[in-house]
C-alpha positions as CSV (number, residue, x, y, z in Angstrom):
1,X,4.8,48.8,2.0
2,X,4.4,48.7,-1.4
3,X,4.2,44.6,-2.7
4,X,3.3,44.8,-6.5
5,X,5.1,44.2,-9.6
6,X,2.2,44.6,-11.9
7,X,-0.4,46.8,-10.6
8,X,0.5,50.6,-12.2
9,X,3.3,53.0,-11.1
10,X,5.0,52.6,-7.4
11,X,3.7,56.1,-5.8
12,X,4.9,58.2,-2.9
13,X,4.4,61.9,-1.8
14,X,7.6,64.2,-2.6
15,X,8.8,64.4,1.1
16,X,7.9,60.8,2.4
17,X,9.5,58.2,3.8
18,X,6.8,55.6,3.5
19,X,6.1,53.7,1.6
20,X,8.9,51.1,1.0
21,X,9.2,50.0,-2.1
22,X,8.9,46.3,-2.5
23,X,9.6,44.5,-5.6
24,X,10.6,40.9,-6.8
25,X,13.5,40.4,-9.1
26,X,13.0,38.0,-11.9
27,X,14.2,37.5,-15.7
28,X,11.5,38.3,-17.8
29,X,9.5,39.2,-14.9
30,X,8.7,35.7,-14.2
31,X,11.3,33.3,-12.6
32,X,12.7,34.6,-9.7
33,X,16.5,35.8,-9.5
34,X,18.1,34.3,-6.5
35,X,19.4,36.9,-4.6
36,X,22.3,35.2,-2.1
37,X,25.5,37.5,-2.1
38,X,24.2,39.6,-4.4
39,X,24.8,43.6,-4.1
40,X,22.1,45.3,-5.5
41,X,21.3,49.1,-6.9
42,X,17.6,50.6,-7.2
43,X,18.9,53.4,-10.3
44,X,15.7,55.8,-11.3
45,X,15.8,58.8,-13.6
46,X,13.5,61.4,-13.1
47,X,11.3,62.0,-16.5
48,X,11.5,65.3,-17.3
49,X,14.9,66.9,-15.4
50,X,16.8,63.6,-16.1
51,X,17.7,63.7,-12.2
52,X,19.7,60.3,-11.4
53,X,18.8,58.5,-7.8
54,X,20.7,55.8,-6.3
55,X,19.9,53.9,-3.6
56,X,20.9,50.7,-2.0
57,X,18.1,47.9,-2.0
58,X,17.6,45.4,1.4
59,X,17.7,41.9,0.4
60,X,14.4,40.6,2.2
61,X,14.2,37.3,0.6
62,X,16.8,36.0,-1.7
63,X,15.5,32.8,-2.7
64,X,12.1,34.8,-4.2
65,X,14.1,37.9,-5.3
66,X,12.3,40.5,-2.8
67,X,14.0,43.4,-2.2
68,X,13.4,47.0,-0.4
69,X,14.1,50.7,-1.0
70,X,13.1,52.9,1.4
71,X,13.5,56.9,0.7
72,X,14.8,59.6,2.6
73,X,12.5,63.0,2.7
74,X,15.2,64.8,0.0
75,X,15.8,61.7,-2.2
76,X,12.8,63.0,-5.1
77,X,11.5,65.3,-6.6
78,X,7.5,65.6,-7.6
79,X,7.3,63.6,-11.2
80,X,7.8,60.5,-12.8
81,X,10.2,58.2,-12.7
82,X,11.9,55.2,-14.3
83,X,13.8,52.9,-12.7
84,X,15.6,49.6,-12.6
85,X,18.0,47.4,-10.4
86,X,21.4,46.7,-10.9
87,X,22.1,43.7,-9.7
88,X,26.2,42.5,-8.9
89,X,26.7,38.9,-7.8
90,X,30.0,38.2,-7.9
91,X,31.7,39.2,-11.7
92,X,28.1,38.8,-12.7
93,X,26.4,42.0,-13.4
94,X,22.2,41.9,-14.2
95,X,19.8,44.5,-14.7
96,X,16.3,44.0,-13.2
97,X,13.8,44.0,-14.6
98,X,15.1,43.3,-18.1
99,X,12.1,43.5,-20.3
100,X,12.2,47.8,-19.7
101,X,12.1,50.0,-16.5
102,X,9.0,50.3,-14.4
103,X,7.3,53.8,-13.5
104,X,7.1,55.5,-10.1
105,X,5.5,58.7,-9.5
106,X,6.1,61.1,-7.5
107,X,2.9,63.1,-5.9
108,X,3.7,67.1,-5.4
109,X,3.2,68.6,-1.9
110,X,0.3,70.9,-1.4
């Protein structure tokens, strides 16, 4: 598993299923969103063919904002990525984080 919001781009190998992506949901990166009844939406758009992904995230800790997203073996494609959570807690509706997307990247099979 993957348990960094600050330390470069999330990576995986196109075709993998590991590793989960971990992150922590918090406004301006910093204070931590609470999480309890929330419904929430890891979106990422692929760089350069604009390829949409949507996933559901697993609430792992709602008081500290931890959530997963694990990948099927067809979910992406070799490239980058940026992505972002949307976040629906009853009318409320958040995007995470909300200082920009972050970066994932994509390794290409040999």
């Amino acid at each position: 598993m993957s348990r960094c919001n600050d330390c470069g781009p999330f990576t995986i190998a196109e075709g993998d299923t590991l590793p989960v992506l971990q992150d922590a949901l918090a406004e301006d990166d910093e204070v931590p969103e609470g999480l309890d009844g929330a419904t929430v939406t890891f979106v990422a758009r692929h760089r350069m063919y604009e390829a949409r992904v949507e996933k559901v995230a697993v609430v792992v800790d709602a008081d500290k904002g931890w959530v997963d997203v694990s990948f099927a073996a067809t979910d992406l494609q070799a490239g980058e990525y940026d992505y972002q959570y949307v976040v629906v807690i009853g009318l409320t509706r958040l995007i995470f984080p909300n200082t920009g997307p972050r970066r994932m990247l994509v390794t290409r099979r040999l």
